[in-house]
mmCIF file of the N, C-alpha and C atoms, coordinates in Angstrom:
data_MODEL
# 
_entry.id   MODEL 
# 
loop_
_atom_site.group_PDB 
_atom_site.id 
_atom_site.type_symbol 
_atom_site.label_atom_id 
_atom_site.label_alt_id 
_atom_site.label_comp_id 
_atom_site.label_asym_id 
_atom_site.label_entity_id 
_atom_site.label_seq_id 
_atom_site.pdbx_PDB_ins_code 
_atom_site.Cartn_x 
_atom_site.Cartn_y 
_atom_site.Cartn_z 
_atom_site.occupancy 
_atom_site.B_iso_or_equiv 
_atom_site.pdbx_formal_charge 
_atom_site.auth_seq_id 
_atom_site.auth_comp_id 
_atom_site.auth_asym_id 
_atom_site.auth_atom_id 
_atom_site.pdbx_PDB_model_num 
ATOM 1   N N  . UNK A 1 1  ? -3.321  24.981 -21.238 1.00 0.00 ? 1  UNK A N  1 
ATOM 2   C CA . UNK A 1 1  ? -2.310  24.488 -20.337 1.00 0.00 ? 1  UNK A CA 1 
ATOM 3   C C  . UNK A 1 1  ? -2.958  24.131 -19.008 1.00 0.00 ? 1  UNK A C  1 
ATOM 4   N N  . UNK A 1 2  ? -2.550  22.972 -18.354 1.00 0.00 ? 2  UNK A N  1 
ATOM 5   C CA . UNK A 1 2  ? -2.744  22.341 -17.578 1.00 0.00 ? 2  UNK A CA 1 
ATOM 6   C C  . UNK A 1 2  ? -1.744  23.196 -15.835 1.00 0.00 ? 2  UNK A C  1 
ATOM 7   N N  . UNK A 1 3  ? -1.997  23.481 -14.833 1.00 0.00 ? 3  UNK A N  1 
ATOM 8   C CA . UNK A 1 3  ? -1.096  24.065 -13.962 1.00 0.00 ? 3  UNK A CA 1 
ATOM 9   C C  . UNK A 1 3  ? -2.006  23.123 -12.879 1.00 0.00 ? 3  UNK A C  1 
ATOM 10  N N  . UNK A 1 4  ? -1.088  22.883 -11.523 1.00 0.00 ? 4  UNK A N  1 
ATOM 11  C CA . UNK A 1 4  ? -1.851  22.437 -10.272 1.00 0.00 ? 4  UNK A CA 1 
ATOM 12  C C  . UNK A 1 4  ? -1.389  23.590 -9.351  1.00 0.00 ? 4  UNK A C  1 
ATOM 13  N N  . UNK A 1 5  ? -2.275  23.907 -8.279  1.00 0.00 ? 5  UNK A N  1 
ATOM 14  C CA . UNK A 1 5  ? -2.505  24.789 -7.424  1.00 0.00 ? 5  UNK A CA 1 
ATOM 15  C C  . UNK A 1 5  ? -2.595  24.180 -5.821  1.00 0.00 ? 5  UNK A C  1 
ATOM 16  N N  . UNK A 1 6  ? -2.587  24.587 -4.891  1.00 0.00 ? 6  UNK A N  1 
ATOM 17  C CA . UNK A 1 6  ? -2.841  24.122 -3.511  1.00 0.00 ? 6  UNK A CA 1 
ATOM 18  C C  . UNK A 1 6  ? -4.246  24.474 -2.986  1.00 0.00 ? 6  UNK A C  1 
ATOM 19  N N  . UNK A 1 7  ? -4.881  25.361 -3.913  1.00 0.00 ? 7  UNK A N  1 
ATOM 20  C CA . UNK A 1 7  ? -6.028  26.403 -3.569  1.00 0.00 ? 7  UNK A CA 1 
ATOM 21  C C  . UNK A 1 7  ? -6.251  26.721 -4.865  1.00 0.00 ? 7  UNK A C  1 
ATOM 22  N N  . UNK A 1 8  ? -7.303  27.186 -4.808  1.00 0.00 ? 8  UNK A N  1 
ATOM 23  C CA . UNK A 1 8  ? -8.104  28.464 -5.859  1.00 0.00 ? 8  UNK A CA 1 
ATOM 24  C C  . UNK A 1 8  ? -9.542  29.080 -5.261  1.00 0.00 ? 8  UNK A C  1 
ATOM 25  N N  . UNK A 1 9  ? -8.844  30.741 -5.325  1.00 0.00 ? 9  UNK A N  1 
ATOM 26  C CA . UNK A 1 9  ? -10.096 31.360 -4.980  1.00 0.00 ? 9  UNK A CA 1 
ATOM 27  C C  . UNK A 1 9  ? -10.718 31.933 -5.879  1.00 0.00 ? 9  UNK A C  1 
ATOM 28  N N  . UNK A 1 10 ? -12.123 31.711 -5.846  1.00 0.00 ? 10 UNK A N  1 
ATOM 29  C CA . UNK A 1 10 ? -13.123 31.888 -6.879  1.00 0.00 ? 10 UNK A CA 1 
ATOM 30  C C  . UNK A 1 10 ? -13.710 33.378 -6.969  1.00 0.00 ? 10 UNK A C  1 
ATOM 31  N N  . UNK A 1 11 ? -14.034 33.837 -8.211  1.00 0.00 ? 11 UNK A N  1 
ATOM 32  C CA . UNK A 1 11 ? -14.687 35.339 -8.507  1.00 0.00 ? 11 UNK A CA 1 
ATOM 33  C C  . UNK A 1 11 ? -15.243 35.837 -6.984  1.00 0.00 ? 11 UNK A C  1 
ATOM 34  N N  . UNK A 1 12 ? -16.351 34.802 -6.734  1.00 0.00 ? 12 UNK A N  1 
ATOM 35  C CA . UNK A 1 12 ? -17.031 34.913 -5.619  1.00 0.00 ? 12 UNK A CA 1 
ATOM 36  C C  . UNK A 1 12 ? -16.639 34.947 -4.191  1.00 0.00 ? 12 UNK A C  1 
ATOM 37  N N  . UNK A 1 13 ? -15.265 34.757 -4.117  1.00 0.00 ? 13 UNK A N  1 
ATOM 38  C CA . UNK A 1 13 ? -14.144 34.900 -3.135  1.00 0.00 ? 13 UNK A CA 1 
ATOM 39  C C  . UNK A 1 13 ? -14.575 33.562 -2.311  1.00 0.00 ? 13 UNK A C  1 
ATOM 40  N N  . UNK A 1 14 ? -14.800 32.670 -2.949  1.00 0.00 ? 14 UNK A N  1 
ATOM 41  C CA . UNK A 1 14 ? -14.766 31.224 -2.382  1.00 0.00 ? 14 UNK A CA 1 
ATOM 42  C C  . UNK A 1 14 ? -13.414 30.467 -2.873  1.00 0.00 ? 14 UNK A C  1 
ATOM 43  N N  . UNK A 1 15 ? -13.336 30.045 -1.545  1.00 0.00 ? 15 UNK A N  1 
ATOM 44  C CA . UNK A 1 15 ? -12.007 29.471 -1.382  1.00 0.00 ? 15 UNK A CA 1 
ATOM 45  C C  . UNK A 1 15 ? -11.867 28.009 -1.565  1.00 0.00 ? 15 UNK A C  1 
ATOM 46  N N  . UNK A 1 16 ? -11.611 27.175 -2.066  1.00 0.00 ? 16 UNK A N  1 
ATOM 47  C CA . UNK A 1 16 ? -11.379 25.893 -2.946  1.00 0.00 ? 16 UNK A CA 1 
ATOM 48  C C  . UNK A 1 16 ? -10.335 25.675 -2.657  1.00 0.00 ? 16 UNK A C  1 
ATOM 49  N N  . UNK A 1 17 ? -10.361 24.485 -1.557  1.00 0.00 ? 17 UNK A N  1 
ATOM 50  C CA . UNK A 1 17 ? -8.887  24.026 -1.358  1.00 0.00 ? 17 UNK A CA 1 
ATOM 51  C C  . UNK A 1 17 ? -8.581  22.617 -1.838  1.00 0.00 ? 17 UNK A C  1 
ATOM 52  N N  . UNK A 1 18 ? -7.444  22.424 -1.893  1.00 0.00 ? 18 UNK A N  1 
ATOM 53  C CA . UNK A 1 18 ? -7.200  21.365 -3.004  1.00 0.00 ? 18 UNK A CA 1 
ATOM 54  C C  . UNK A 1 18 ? -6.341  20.501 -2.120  1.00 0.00 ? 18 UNK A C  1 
ATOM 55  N N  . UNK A 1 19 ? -5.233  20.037 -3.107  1.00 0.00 ? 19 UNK A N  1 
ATOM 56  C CA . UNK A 1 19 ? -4.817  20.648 -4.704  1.00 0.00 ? 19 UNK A CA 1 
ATOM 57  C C  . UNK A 1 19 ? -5.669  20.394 -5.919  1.00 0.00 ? 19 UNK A C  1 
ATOM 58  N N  . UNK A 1 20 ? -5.124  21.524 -6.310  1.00 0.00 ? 20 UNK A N  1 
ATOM 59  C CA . UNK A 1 20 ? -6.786  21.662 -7.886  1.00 0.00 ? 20 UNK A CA 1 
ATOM 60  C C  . UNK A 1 20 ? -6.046  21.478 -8.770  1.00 0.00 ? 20 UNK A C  1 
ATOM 61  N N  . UNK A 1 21 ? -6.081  21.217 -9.991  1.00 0.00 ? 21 UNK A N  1 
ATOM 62  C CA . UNK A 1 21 ? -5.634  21.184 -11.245 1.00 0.00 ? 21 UNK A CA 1 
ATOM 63  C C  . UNK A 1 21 ? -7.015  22.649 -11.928 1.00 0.00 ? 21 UNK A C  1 
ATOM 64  N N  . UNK A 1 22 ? -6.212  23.544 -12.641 1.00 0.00 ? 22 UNK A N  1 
ATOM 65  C CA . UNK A 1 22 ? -6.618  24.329 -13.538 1.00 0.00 ? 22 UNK A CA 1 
ATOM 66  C C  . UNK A 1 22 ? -6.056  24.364 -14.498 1.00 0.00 ? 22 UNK A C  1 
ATOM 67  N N  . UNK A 1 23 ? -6.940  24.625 -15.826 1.00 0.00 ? 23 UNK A N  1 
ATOM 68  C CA . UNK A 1 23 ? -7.052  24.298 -17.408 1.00 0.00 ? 23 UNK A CA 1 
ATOM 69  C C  . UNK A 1 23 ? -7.564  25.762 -17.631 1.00 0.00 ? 23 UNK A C  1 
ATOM 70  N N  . UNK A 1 24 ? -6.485  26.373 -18.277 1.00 0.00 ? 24 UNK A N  1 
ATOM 71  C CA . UNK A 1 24 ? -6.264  27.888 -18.933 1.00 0.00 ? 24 UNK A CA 1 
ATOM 72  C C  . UNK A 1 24 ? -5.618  28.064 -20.170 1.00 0.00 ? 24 UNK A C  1 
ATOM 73  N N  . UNK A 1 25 ? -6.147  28.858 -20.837 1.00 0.00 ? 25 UNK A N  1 
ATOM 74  C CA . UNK A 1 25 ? -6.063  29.203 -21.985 1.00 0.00 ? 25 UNK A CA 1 
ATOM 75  C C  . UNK A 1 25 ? -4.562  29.776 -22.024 1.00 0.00 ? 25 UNK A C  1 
ATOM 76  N N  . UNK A 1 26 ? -4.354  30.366 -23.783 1.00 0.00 ? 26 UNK A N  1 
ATOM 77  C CA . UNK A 1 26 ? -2.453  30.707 -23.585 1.00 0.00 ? 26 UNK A CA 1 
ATOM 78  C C  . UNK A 1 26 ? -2.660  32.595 -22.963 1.00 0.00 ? 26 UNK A C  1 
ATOM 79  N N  . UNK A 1 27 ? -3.897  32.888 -23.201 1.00 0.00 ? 27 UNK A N  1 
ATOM 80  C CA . UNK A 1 27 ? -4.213  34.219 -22.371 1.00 0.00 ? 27 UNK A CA 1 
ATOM 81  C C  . UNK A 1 27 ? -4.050  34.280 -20.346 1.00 0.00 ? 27 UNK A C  1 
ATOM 82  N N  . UNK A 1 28 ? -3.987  32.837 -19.780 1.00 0.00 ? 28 UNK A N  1 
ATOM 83  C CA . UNK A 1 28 ? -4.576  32.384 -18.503 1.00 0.00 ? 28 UNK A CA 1 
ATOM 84  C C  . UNK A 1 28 ? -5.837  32.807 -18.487 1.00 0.00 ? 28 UNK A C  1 
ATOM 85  N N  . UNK A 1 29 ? -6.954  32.555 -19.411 1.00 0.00 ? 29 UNK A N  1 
ATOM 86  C CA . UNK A 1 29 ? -8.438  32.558 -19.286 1.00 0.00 ? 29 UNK A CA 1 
ATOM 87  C C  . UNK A 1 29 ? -8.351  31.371 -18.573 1.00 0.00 ? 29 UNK A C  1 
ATOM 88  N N  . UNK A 1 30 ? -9.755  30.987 -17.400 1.00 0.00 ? 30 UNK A N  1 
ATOM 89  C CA . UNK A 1 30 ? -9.672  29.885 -17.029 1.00 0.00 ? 30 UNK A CA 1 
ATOM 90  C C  . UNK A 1 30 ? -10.476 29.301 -18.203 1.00 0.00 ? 30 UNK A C  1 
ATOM 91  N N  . UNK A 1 31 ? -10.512 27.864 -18.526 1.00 0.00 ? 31 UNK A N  1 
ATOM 92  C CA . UNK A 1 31 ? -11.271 26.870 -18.903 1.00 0.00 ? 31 UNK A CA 1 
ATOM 93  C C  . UNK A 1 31 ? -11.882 26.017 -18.171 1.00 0.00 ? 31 UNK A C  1 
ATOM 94  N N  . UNK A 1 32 ? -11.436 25.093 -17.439 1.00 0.00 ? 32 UNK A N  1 
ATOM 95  C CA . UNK A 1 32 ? -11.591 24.117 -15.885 1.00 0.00 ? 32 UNK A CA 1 
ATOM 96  C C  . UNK A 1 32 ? -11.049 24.599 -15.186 1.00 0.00 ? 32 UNK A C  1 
ATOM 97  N N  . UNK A 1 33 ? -11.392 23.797 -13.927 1.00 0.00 ? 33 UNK A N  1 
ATOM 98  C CA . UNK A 1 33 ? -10.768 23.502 -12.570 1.00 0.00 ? 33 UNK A CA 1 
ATOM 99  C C  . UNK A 1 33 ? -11.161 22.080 -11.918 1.00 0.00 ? 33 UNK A C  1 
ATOM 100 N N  . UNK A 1 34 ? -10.559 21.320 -11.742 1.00 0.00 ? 34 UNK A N  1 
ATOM 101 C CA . UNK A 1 34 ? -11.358 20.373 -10.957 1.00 0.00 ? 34 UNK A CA 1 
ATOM 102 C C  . UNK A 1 34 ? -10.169 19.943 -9.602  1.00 0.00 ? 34 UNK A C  1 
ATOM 103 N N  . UNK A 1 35 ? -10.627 19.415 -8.653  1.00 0.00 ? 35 UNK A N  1 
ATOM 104 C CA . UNK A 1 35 ? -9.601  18.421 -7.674  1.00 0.00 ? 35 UNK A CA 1 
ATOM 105 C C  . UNK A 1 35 ? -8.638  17.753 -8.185  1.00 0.00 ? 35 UNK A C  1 
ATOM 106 N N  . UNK A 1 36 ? -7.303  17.679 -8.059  1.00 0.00 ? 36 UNK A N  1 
ATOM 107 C CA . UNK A 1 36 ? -6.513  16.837 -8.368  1.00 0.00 ? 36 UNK A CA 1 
ATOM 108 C C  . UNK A 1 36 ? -6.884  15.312 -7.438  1.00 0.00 ? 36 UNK A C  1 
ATOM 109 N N  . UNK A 1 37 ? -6.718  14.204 -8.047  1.00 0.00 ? 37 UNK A N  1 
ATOM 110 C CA . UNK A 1 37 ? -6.847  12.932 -7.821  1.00 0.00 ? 37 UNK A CA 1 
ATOM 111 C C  . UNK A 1 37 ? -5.701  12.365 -7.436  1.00 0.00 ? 37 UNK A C  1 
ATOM 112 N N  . UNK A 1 38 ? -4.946  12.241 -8.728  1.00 0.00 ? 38 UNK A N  1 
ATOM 113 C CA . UNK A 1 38 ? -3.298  11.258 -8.460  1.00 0.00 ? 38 UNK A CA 1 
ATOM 114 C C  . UNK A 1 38 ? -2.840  12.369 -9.500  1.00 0.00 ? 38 UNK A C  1 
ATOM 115 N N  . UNK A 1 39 ? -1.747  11.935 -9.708  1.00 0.00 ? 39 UNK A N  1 
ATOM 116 C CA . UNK A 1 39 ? -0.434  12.210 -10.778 1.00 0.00 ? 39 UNK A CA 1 
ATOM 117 C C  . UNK A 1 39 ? -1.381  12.467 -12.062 1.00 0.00 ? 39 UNK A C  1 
ATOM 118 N N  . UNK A 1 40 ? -0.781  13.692 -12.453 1.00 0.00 ? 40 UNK A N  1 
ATOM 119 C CA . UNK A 1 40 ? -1.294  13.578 -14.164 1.00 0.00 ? 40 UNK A CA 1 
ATOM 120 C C  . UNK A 1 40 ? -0.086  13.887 -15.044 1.00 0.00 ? 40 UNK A C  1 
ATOM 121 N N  . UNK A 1 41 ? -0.201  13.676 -16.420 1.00 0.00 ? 41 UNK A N  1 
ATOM 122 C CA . UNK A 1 41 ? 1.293   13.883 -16.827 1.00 0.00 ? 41 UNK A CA 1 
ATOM 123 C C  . UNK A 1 41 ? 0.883   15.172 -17.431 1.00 0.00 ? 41 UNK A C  1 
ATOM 124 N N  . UNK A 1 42 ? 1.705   15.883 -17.918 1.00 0.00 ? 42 UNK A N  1 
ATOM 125 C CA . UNK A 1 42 ? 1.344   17.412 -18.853 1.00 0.00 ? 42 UNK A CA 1 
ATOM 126 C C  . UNK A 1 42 ? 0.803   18.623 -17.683 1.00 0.00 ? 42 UNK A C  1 
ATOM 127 N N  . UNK A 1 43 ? 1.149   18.530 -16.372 1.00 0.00 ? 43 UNK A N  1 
ATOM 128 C CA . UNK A 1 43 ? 0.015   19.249 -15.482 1.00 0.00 ? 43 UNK A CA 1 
ATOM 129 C C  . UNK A 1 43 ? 1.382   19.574 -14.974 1.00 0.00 ? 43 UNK A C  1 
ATOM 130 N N  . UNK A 1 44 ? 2.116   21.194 -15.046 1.00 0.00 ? 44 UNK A N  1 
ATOM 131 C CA . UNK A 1 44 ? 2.871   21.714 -13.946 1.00 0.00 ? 44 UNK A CA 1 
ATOM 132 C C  . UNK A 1 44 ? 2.037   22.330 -12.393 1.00 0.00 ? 44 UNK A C  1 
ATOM 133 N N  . UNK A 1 45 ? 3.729   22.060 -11.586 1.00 0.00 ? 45 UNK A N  1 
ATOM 134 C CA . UNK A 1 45 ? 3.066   22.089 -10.297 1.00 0.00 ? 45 UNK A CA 1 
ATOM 135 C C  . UNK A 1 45 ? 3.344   23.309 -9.981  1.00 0.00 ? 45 UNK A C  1 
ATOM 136 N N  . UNK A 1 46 ? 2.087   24.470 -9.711  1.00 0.00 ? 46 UNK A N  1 
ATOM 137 C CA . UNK A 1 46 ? 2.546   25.600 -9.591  1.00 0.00 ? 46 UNK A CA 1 
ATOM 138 C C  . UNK A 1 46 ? 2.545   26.182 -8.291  1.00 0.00 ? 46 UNK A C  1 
ATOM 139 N N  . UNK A 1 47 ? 1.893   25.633 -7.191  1.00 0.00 ? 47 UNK A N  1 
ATOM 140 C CA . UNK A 1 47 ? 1.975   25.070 -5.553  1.00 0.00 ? 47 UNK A CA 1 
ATOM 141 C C  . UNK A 1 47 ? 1.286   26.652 -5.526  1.00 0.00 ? 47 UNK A C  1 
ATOM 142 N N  . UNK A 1 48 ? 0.431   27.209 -4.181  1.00 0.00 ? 48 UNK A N  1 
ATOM 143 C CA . UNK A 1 48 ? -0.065  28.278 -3.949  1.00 0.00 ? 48 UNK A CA 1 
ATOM 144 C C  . UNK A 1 48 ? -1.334  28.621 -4.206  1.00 0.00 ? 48 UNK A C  1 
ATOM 145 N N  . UNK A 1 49 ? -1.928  30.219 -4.463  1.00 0.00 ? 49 UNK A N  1 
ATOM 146 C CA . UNK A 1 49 ? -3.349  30.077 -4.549  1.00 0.00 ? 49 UNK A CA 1 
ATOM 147 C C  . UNK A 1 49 ? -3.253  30.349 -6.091  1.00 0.00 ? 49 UNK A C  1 
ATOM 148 N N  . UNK A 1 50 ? -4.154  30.067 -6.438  1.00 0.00 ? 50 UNK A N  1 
ATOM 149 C CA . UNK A 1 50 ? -4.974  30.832 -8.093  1.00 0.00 ? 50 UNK A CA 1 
ATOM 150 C C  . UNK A 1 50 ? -5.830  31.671 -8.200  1.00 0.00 ? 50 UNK A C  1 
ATOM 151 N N  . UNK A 1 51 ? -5.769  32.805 -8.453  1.00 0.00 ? 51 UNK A N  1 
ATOM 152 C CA . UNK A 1 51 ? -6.809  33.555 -7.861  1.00 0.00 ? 51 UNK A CA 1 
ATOM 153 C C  . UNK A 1 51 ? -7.296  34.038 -9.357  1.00 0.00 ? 51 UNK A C  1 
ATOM 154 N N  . UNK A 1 52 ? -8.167  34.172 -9.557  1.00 0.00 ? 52 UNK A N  1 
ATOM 155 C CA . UNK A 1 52 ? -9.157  34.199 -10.700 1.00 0.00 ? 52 UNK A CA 1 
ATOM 156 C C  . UNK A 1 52 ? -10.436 35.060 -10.057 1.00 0.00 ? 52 UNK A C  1 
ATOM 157 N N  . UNK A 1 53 ? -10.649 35.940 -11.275 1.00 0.00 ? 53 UNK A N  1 
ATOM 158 C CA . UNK A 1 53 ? -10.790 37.178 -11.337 1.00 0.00 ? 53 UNK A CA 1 
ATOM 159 C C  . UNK A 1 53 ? -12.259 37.677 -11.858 1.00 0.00 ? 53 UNK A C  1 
ATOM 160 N N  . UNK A 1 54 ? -13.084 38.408 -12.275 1.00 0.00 ? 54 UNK A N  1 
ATOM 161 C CA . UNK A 1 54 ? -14.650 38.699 -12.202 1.00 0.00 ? 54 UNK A CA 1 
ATOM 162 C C  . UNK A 1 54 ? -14.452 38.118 -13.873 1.00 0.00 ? 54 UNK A C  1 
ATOM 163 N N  . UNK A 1 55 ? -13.228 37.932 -14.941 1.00 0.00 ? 55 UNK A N  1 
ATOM 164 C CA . UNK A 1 55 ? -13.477 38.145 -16.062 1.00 0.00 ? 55 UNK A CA 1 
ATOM 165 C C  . UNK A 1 55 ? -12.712 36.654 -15.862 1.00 0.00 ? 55 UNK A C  1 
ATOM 166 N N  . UNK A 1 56 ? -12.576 35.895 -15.498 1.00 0.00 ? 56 UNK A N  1 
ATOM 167 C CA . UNK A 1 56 ? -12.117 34.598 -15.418 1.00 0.00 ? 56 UNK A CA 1 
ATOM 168 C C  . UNK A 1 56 ? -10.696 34.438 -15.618 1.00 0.00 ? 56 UNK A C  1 
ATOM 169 N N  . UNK A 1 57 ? -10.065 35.714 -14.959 1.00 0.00 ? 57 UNK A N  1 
ATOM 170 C CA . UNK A 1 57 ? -8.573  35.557 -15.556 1.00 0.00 ? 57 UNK A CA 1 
ATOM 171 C C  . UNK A 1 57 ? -8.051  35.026 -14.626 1.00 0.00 ? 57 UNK A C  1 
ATOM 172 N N  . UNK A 1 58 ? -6.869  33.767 -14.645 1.00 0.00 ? 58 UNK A N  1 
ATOM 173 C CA . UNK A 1 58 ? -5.925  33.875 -13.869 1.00 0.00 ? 58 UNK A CA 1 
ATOM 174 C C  . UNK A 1 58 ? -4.726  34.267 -13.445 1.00 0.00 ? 58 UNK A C  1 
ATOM 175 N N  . UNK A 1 59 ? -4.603  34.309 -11.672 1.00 0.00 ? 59 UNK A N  1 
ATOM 176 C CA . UNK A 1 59 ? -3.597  35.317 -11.938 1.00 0.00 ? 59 UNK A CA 1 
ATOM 177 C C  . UNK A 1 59 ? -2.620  34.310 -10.296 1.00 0.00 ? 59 UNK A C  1 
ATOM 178 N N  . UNK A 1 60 ? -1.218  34.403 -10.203 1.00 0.00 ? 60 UNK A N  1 
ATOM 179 C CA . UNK A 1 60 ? -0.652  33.970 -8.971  1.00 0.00 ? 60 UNK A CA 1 
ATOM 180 C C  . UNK A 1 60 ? 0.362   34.427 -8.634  1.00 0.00 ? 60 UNK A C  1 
ATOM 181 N N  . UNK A 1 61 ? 0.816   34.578 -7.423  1.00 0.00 ? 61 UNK A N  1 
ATOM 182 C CA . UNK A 1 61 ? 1.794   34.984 -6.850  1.00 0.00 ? 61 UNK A CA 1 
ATOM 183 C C  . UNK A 1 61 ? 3.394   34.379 -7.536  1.00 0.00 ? 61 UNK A C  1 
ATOM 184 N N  . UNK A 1 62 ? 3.942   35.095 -7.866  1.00 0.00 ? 62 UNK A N  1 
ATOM 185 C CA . UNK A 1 62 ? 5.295   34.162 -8.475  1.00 0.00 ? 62 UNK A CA 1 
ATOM 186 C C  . UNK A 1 62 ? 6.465   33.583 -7.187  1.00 0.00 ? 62 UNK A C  1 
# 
């Protein structure tokens, strides 16, 4: 699954500001991350940080 973010902070507590598009598994393992560009279709907007974790999990504020 495809989610967009405003941010994502990294294992390394680096902060990645966007908006990012992240690509996670149905566990929220990450897979990608890259910059959002324009519009994508299939990509919810989940607005906020992503914070991802020493084991690549993601995790966000609801």
């Amino acid at each position: 699954m495809k989610r967009a973010f405003h941010d994502i902070l990294l294992p390394d507590g680096t902060l990645q500001q966007g908006p990012v598009v992240v690509e996670m598994d149905e566990a929220c393992c990450l897979l990608s991350w890259y910059p959002l560009q324009q519009e994508e279709a299939f990509v919810e907007w989940v607005g906020g940080t992503c914070h991802v974790d020493k084991h690549h999990m993601c995790s966000w504020p609801s």
